[in-house]
C-alpha positions in Angstrom: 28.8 74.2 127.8 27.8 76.0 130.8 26.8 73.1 132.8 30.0 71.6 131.9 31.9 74.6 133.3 29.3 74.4 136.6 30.5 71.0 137.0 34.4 71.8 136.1 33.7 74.6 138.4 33.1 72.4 141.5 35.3 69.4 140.3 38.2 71.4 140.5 37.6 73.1 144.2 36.6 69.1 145.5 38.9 67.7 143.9 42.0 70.1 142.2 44.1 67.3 142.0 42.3 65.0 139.4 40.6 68.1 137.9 44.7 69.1 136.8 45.2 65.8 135.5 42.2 65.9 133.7 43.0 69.0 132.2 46.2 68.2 131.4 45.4 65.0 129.4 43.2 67.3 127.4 45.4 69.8 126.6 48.5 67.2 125.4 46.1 65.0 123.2 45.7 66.6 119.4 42.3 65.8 118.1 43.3 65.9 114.5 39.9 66.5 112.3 39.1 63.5 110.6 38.5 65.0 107.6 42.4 65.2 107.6 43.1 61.5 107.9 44.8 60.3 104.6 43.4 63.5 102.5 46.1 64.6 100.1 45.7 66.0 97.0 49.5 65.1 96.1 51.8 62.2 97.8 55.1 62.8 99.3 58.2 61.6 97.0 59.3 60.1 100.0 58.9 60.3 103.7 61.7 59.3 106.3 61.5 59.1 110.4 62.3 61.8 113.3 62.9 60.1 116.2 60.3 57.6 117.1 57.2 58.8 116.4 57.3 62.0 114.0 57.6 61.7 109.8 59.3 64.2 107.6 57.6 63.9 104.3 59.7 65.2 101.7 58.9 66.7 97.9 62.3 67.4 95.7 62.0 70.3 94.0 64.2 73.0 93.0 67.0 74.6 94.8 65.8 76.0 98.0 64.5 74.2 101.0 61.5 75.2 102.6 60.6 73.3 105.9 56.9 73.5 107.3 55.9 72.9 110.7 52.2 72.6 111.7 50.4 73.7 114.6 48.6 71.8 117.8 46.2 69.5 116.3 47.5 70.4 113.1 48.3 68.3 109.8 50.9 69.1 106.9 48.0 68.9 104.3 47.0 72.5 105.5 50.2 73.6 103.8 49.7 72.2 100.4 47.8 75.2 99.3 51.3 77.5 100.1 53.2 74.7 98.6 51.4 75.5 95.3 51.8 79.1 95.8 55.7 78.7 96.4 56.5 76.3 93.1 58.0 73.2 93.4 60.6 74.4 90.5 61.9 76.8 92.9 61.7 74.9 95.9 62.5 71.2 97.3 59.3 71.3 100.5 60.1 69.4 103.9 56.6 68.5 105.8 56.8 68.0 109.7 54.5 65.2 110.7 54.8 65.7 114.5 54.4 63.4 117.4 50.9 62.2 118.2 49.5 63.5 115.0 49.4 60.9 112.6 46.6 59.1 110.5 46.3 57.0 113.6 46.3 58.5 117.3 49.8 57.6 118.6 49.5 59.2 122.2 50.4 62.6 124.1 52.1 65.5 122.4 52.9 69.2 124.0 55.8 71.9 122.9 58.8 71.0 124.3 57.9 67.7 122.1 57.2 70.1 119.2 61.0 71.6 119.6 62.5 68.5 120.3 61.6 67.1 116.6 62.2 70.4 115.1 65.8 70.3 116.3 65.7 66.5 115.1 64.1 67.4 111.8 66.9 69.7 111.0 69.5 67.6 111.9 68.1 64.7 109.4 67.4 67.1 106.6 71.3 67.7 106.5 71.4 70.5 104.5 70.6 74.3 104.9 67.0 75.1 105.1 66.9 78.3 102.9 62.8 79.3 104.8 61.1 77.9 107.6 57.3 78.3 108.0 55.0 77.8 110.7 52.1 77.5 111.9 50.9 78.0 115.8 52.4 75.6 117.9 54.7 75.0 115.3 55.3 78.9 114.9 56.0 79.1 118.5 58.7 76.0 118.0 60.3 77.6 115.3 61.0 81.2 116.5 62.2 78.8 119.9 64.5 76.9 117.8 65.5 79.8 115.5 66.5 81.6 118.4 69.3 79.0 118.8 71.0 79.3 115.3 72.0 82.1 113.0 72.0 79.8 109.9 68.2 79.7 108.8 67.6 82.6 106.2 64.2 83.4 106.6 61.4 82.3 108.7 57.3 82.7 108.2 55.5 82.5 111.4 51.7 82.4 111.3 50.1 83.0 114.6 52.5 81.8 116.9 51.1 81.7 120.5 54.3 83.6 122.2 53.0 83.0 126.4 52.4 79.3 127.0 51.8 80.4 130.7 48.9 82.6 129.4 47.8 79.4 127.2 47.4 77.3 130.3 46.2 80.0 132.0 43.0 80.1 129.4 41.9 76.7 130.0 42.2 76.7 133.1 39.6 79.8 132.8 38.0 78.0 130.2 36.9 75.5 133.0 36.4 77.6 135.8 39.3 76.2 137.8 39.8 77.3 141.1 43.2 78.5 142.1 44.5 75.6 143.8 43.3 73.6 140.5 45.3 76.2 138.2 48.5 76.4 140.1 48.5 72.3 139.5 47.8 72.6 136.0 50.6 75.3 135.0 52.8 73.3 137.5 52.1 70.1 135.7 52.4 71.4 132.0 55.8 73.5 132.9 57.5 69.6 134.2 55.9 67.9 131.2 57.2 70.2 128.9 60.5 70.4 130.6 61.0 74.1 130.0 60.1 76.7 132.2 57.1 79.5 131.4 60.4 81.9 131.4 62.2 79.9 129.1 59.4 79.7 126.5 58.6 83.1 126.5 58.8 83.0 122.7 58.5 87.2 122.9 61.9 87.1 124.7 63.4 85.1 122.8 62.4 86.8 119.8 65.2 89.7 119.9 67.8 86.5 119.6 66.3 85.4 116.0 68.3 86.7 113.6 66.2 85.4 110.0 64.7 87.7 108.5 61.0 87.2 109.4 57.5 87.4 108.3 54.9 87.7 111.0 50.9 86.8 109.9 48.0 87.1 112.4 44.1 86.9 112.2 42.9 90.2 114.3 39.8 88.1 115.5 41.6 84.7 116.0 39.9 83.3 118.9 42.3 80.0 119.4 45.8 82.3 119.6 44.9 86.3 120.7 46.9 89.0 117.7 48.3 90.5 121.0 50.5 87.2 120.9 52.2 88.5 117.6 52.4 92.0 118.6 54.4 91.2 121.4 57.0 89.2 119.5 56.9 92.4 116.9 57.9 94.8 119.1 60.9 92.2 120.4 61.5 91.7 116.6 61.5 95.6 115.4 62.9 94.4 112.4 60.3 91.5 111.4 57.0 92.5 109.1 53.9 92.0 110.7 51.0 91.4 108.2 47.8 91.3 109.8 44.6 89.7 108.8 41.0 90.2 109.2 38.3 87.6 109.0 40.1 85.0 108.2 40.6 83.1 111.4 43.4 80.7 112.7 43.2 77.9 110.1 42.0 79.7 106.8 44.2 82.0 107.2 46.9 79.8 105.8 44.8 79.3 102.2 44.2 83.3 101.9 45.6 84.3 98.4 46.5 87.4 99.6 49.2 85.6 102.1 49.6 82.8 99.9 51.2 85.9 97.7 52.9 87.0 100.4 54.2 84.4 101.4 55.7 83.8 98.3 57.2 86.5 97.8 59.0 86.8 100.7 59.8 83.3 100.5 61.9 83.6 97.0 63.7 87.2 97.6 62.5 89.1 100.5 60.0 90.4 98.4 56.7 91.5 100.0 53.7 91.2 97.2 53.7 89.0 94.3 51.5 87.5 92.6 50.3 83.9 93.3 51.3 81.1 90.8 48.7 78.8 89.0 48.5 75.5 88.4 49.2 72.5 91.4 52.6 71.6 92.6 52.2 68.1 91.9 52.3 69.3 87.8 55.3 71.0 88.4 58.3 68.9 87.3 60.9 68.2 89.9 
């Protein structure tokens, strides 16, 4: 790893041009885990397209409509876990499958592509989504979309990256960029994501959400820093903030602890409960 940074290191200052590029092509292709590929311990009742490249898989249930989002390099199955915990007699579940993160690699992906089909996912599910959960990337283009509309009840965001400058800004330290090399990269990122670093300052925008919201952080998660959460607390005095310890960035999401919290809050607002038993797909619709 070092000498890679030693030779990112001098790449970028020779070259800050095609270092950037580079850099960018890293950081807007997923590399979904292969153990993820085509794992499911239940199948979809039905699955229907978002725009050209994203799926919306889709599991009837009761009532309320809970819509998941995953993160960067992220897959719905991570969420089957708080799918059991919620009940699929209370609840009909709505899986993003977002761009680029298929079974198969189908190209580029960043987060103005992660709002985008959000916005689009909505607009195909047709019907009021009672809860929207989150998870990074897909946190962060949640509270950006929920920021937009007053008509979402209640929102679970688990650690949401809230500065996409500061995001850049890491792998570009990552990689020992020089400056020139840096400025290109956060220039590059900001006109393929089409939104500003302003705009998508998720913290800002936060005071504009008006769901009731649950906030969930790892204190030692090293992909998305807790200080990311605490600033969109302290825009969103009103949200809970539930943090974690130990439990990381991706196991944070099978936790029982916020597997019960999340249901909870999920059904009535209500902060601890226990967790259900037994697996969603024996649940009868």
């Amino acid at each position: 790893m070092k000498l890679f940074q030693l030779l990112m290191a001098l790449f970028s200052r020779l070259l800050p041009g095609r270092a950037s590029d580079l850099a960018l092509r890293l950081m807007t292709g997923p590399r979904l885990p292969q153990a993820w590929r085509g794992r499911s311990e239940f199948a979809p009742d039905s699955q229907l397209p978002v725009g050209e490249r994203a799926r919306l898989n889709i599991w009837l249930g009761g009532p309320q409509r809970v819509l998941l989002v995953h993160g960067w390099s992220g897959h719905w199955t991570q969420f089957e876990a708080m799918m059991k915990a919620l009940g699929r007699e209370s609840f009909s579940f709505y899986a993003l499958q977002m761009p680029g993160h298929g079974e198969e690699p189908d190209g580029a992906s960043d987060v103005g592509e992660f709002i985008t089909t959000l916005r689009l996912a909505l607009e195909v599910i047709g019907e009021p989504v009672d809860v929207l959960i989150g998870h990074s990337m897909g946190a962060s283009a949640a509270a950006f979309v929920l920021a937009e509309r007053g008509d979402i009840a209640r929102t679970v965001l688990v650690a949401p990256p809230t500065d996409f400058r500061g995001v850049v800004g890491r792998m570009a330290s990552a990689l020992k960029f020089g400056g020139r090399a840096r400025q290109q990269l956060l220039d590059k990122m900001a006109a393929r994501v089409g939104i500003g670093y302003d705009a998508l300052d998720i913290a800002r925008r936060g005071s504009l959400i008006s769901a009731r919201t649950l906030l969930v952080h790892d204190t030692g998660d090293r992909e998305v820093p807790f200080t990311d959460s605490l600033r969109l607390h302290q825009a969103m005095p009103s949200a809970t903030l539930h943090q974690t310890v130990g439990k990381g960035h991706r196991r944070v999401l099978t936790d029982k602890a916020v597997l019960g919290l999340v249901a909870g809050f999920a059904r009535e607002g209500v902060l601890s409960v226990p967790v259900p038993e037994g697996d969603l797909a024996r649940v009868p619709a």
